[in-house]
Structures are given as C-alpha cells and as structure tokens.
N, C-alpha and C positions, 0 to 999 in steps of 0.2 A: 665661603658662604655655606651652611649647612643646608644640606638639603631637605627637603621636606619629609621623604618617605628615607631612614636609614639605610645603611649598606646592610645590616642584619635584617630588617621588616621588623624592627621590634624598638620600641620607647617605654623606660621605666620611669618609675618614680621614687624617689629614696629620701629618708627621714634619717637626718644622727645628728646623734644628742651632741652637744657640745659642751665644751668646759664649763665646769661650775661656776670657775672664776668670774664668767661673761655673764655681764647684768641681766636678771631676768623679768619678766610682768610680776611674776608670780611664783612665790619661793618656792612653792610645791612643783611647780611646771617646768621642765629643763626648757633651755632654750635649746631650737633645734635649727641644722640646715636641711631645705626639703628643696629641692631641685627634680628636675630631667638628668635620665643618663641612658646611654645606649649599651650599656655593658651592663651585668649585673649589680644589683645593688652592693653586692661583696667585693665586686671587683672595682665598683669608683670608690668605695670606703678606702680603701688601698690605696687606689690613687690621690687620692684626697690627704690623706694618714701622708702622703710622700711629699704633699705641697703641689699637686696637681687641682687648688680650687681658688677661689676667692682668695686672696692677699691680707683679708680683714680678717680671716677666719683661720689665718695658717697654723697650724700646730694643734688646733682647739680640736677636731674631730675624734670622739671618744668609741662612739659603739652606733648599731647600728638601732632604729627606732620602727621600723617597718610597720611590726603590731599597731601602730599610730594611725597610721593612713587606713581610708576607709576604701579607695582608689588605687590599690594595690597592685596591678594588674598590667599586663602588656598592650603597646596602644601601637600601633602600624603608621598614622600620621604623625609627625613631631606637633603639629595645632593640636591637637586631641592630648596629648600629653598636657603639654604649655596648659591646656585650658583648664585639665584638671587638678594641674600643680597650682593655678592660682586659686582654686577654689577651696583646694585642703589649706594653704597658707592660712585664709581667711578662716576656713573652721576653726582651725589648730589654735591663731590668735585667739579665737573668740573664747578660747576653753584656755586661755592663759597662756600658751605658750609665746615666750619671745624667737621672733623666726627671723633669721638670718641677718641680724645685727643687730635687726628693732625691736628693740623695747617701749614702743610709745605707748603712752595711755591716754585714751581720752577723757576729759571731764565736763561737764555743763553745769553753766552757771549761771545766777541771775544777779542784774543790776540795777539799783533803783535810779532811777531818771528825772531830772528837774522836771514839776510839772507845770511850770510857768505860761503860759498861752496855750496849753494843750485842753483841749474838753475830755469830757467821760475818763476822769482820772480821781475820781471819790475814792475808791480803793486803792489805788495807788498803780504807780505807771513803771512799767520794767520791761529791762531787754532781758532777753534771755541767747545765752551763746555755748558754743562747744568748742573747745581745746586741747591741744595735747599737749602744751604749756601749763603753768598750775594757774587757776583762774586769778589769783593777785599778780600774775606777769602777764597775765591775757588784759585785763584790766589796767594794766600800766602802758601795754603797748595801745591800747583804744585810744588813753587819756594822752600818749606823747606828741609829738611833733614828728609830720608828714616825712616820713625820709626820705633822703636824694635819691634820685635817679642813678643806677637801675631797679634800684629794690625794690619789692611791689609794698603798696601800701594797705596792710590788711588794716586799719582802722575802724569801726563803726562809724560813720557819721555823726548817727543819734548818740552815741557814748561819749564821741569826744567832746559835744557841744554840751550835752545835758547829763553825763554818768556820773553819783556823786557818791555810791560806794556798791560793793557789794553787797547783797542783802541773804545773809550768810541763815537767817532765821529760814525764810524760804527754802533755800539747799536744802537745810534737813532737813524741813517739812515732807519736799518733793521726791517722790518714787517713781519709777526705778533709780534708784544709786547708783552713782558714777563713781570706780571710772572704767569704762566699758574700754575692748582691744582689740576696735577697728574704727574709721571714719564714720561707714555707713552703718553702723550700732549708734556711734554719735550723734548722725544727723538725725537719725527715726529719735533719739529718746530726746536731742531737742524740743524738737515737733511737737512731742508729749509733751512735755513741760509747758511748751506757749498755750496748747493747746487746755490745759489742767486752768494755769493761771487766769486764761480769758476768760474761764466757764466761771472763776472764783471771783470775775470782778473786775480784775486786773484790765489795764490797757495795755496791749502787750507790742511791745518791736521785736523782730525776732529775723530778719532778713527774709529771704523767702520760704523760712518755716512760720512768719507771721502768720495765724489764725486766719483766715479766708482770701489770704495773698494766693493766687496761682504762681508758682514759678514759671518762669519765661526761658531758662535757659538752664542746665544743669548745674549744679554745686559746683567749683572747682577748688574753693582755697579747702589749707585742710586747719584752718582757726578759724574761728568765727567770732 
C-alpha cells in the first residue's frame, strides 16, 4: 500500500508525449501520459522508457511534456497530487489532448419523436442526448433490444417507444458544436441544447437535463 506522505516528502506530476502511432482527439495534440511519480519527472521518463509503466503504453513513451501542466510543482500529500493530476487530465482533454489511452469524444444529438398522444408538440417533439459513440450507434443502441443480463441497459425509454430518426437539420442548426473531450463538457452542452430547443418551441425529453426537470440524483452513465 503506498503510503500517503512519500519516503522523499515530495509528489510530482509528469506529462510525456507518446507515439504518434497512438490514436489521437486531435491531430495537432499529442496524446499524452500524465501520472504521479515520486522520483523526478526525468527519472520515471527512464523508468517508463524501460517498461516500468502501464502495459498498454509500453514502448510508446517518447519525450518529456512538463511545459504542458499548469500544476507543475511538488505536493507533500500523495491526495493533493492525485487531485491535481485529475484536474490537469481534464484540462488537457478539454484542449484536445488524448490522455493515457483515451481518445473518446463526445457528441450531442437530437431525435425526432412520435408525437402521437403527446400535447404541446406543434413545433415538433425531440430528445436530445450526448455520446461518445457516433450519434447513428447511439441511436441504434436506443432503438435495440433490452440486453441480457449483466449489461446495463442504457436505452432511452422515450426513443425506443417513439425515436424515429435523427434530426440531423437541427445538429447543425445548434451551437456550441460537438464533439467536445470530456463527459462533463457533454452533459453542460446538452443542457444547452434542451434548453435552446424549448425556448424554440420544441417539447423536449432530454433525461434530467429535460428543461425544468431537477435532477434527483447525479449523472452516472457516460451515453445518453
């Protein structure tokens, strides 16, 4: 078990770039690994360069990316590290980089909806959802059949009973443009989006980013 305060009193934070080869968000943005290390950033790059890291990442470690981190600095608790290693992740993703394996992007999209027994749907009645699947496999997995047990079943309700396509006019109406490169960039530009099309008219479903829905409990799936 690692202990909380190091045998040195000191916890870094290290950024390197990795192989080209290894898919990235964003052609311009290396993908990077950004960890905790207790040794200098020079001396896990070494360790790492020898096969002292991740198994998914082995051989890929090219150069060091320091200048990246904004969080540069030595920390005395290993929590105080950890906290602000996942806070740089999220930056880093959010400015394109793919960090330490993932490459996911999210996208939001809207679905037109049967409006058969439904009231206040004159402008027309849509879900709106976020994915890190491309919205026609988000869209397929809504419209499929329940799966077995253990899987969990992310389906919409409302999409599987009444979803009858994308409404692809919309998307590129709507602003901010996806695909954004984190969950919680996702869920906020959902929000926007229900929130844009009720003001436009719209009758909107949208889970608990629905228009005057309070959430009861936090977010957890990362499809919507």
């Amino acid at each position: 078990m690692t202990s909380e305060v190091s045998k040195s009193g000191k916890w870094r934070l290290i950024a390197v770039e990795l192989d080209a080869a290894l898919p990235r968000r964003a052609a311009d943005k290396a993908h990077l690994y950004v960890s905790v290390c207790q040794t200098t950033p020079e001396e896990r790059l070494i360790e790492l360069q020898n096969g002292e890291g991740p198994e998914t990442l082995g051989g890929t470690y090219r150069s060091l990316r320091q200048e990246l981190l904004k969080r540069d600095k030595t920390y005395i608790l290993r929590r105080s590290a950890i906290s602000a290693c996942r806070k740089e992740k999220k930056r880093l993703a959010r400015r394109g980089h793919a960090i330490n394996g993932s490459n996911a992007q999210w996208t939001t999209y809207v679905v037109d909806l049967d409006k058969t027994g439904v009231t206040r749907t004159d402008v027309g009645y849509v879900y709106v959802g976020q994915t890190s699947h491309t919205a026609e496999k988000r869209f397929e997995i809504h419209k499929g059949d329940k799966p077995p047990a253990p899987a969990r079943d992310l389906r919409s309700g409302v999409v599987n009973r009444r979803g009858l396509n994308l409404n692809y006019d919309l998307m590129a109406m709507l602003t901010p443009r996806p695909p954004v490169y984190t969950q919680d960039d996702a869920l906020a530009l959902e929000k926007v989006w229900a929130q844009k099309l009720e003001d436009m008219g719209y009758r909107v479903e949208a889970g608990d980013a629905t228009p005057g829905r309070e959430s009861k409990r936090p977010r957890t799936s990362t499809a919507n």
